[in-house]
N, C-alpha and C positions, 0 to 999 in steps of 0.2 A: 857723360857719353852713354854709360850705359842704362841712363832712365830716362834719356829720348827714347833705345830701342825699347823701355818697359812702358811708354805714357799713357798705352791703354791699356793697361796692366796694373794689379789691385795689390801692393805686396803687406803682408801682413807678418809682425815677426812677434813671435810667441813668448815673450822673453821678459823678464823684469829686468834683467841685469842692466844696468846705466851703461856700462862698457861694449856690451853687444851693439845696445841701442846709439853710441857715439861712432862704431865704427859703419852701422848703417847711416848715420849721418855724413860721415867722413866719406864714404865711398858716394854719396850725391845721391840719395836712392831715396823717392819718397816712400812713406809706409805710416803702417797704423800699427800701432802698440796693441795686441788681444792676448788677454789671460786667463786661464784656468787652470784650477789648482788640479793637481795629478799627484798620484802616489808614488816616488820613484823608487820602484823595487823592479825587480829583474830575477831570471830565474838562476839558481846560485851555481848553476852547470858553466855559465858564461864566464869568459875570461876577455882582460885585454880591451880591443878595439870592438869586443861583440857585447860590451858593456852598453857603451855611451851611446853607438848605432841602436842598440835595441832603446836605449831610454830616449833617445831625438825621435824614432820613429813612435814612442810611446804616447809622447808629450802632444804630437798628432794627431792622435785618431780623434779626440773630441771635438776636433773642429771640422773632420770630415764631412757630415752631412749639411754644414753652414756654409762650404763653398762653393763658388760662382764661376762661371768660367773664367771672368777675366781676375780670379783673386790667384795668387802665388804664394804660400805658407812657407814658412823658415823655422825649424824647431831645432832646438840645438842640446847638446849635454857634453860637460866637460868633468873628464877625469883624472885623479894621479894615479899611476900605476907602479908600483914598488912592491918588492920583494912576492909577487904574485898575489896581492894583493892592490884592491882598486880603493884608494881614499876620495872619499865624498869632501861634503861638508862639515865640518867639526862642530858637535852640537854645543860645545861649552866650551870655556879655555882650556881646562883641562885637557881634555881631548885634543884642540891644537896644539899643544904643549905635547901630548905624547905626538902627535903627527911629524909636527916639525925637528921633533927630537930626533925619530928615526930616517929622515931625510937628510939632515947633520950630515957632512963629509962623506956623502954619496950621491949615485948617481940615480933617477927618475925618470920617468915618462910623462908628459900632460898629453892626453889623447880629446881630442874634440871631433865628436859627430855631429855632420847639420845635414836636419831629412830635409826637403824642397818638395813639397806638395801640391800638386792642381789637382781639377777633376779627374783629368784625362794624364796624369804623369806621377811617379815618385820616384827620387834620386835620394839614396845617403853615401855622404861623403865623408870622412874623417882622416884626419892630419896626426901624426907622431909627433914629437920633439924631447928630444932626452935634456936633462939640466942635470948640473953637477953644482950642490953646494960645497961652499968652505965647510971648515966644523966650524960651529958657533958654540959658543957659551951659554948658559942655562939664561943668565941675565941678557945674553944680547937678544935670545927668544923670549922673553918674558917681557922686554921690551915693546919691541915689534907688536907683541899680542896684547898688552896695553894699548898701545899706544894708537895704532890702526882697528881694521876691522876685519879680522882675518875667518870670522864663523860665517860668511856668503859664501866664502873663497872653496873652490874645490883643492883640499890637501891643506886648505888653512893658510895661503899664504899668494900675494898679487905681487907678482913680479915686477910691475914697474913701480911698485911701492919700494922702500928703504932695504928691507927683507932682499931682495932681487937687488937693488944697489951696489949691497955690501957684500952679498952673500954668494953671488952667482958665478962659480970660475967657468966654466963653461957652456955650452948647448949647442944642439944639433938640431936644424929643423926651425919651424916658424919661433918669431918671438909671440907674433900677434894669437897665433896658438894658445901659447901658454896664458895668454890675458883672457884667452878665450872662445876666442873667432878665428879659425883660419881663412879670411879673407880672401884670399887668394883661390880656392873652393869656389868659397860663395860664388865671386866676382865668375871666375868660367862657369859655372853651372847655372847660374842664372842668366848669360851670354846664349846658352845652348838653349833655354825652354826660350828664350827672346828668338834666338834665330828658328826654332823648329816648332813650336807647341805655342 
């Protein structure tokens, strides 16, 4: 439905992640895969939700002077938010191992911003969702972090992986958030640049 209103419309999504790239599948949306490596640093005054907006809006600009009018850019960034700090990607297990450690029988945030780019327009959107893990055991995390690939993962860990299975007693807000996309975003925000721009 919604990539009849896009058919003269170029969407291009910025993203390696195979999970972004399935749910743009999933939603019926043609598009082309473009990449450029970016540095994701941010200035350290930022908190929260002013995190991931400033690094979707980051991931951006390099492709600004390559756009067409009829192209529509999607850059996105997903983070954990705990204890007033924002957890990235874990560079080693190590690192996921203390991440996941301090997640353990508490509650978190995954925040996901997605900028939406044309010549003539730019929107950032981002979605909350809080999760509450069980406690886990040193071995059932040391599992999981064998076993899967949890160093892509923002906070080191894919919820509809085993981790998210076993672990997850509750949440507030998108699932599809937490995997990555909040969908539901995308989906009205690219309905608006279809009906207006």
């Amino acid at each position: 439905m919604l990539n009849e209103k896009l058919k003269n419309r170029h969407i291009i999504l910025a993203s390696g992640s195979p999970r972004r790239q399935d749910f743009f599948k999933n939603l019926g949306l043609d598009f082309e895969i473009r990449l450029k490596d970016i540095e994701e640093i941010y200035p350290p005054e930022l908190t929260h939700y002013q995190i991931s907006d400033y690094l979707a809006e980051l991931k951006s600009l390099p492709f600004i002077k390559e756009l067409t009018d009829k192209d529509i850019l999607v850059t996105s960034d997903t983070i954990v938010w705990h204890k007033d700090t924002a957890l990235g990607k874990p560079k080693d297990n190590d690192e996921a191992f203390a991440m996941l450690k301090s997640l353990s029988n508490d509650t978190h945030e995954v925040i996901t911003s997605i900028c939406i780019r044309t010549k003539a327009y730019k929107k950032t959107v981002n979605a909350v969702t809080k999760v509450t893990f069980k406690a886990f055991t040193d071995k059932e995390l040391w599992h999981y972090i064998t076993t899967y690939s949890p160093l892509d993962k923002a906070g080191a860990y894919g919820i509809q992986e085993w981790i998210g299975q076993v672990g997850v007693i509750s949440m507030e807000g998108s699932y599809f958030n937490v995997m990555g996309l909040p969908t539901h975003l995308l989906y009205e925000t690219l309905n608006i640049i279809a009906d207006d721009y």
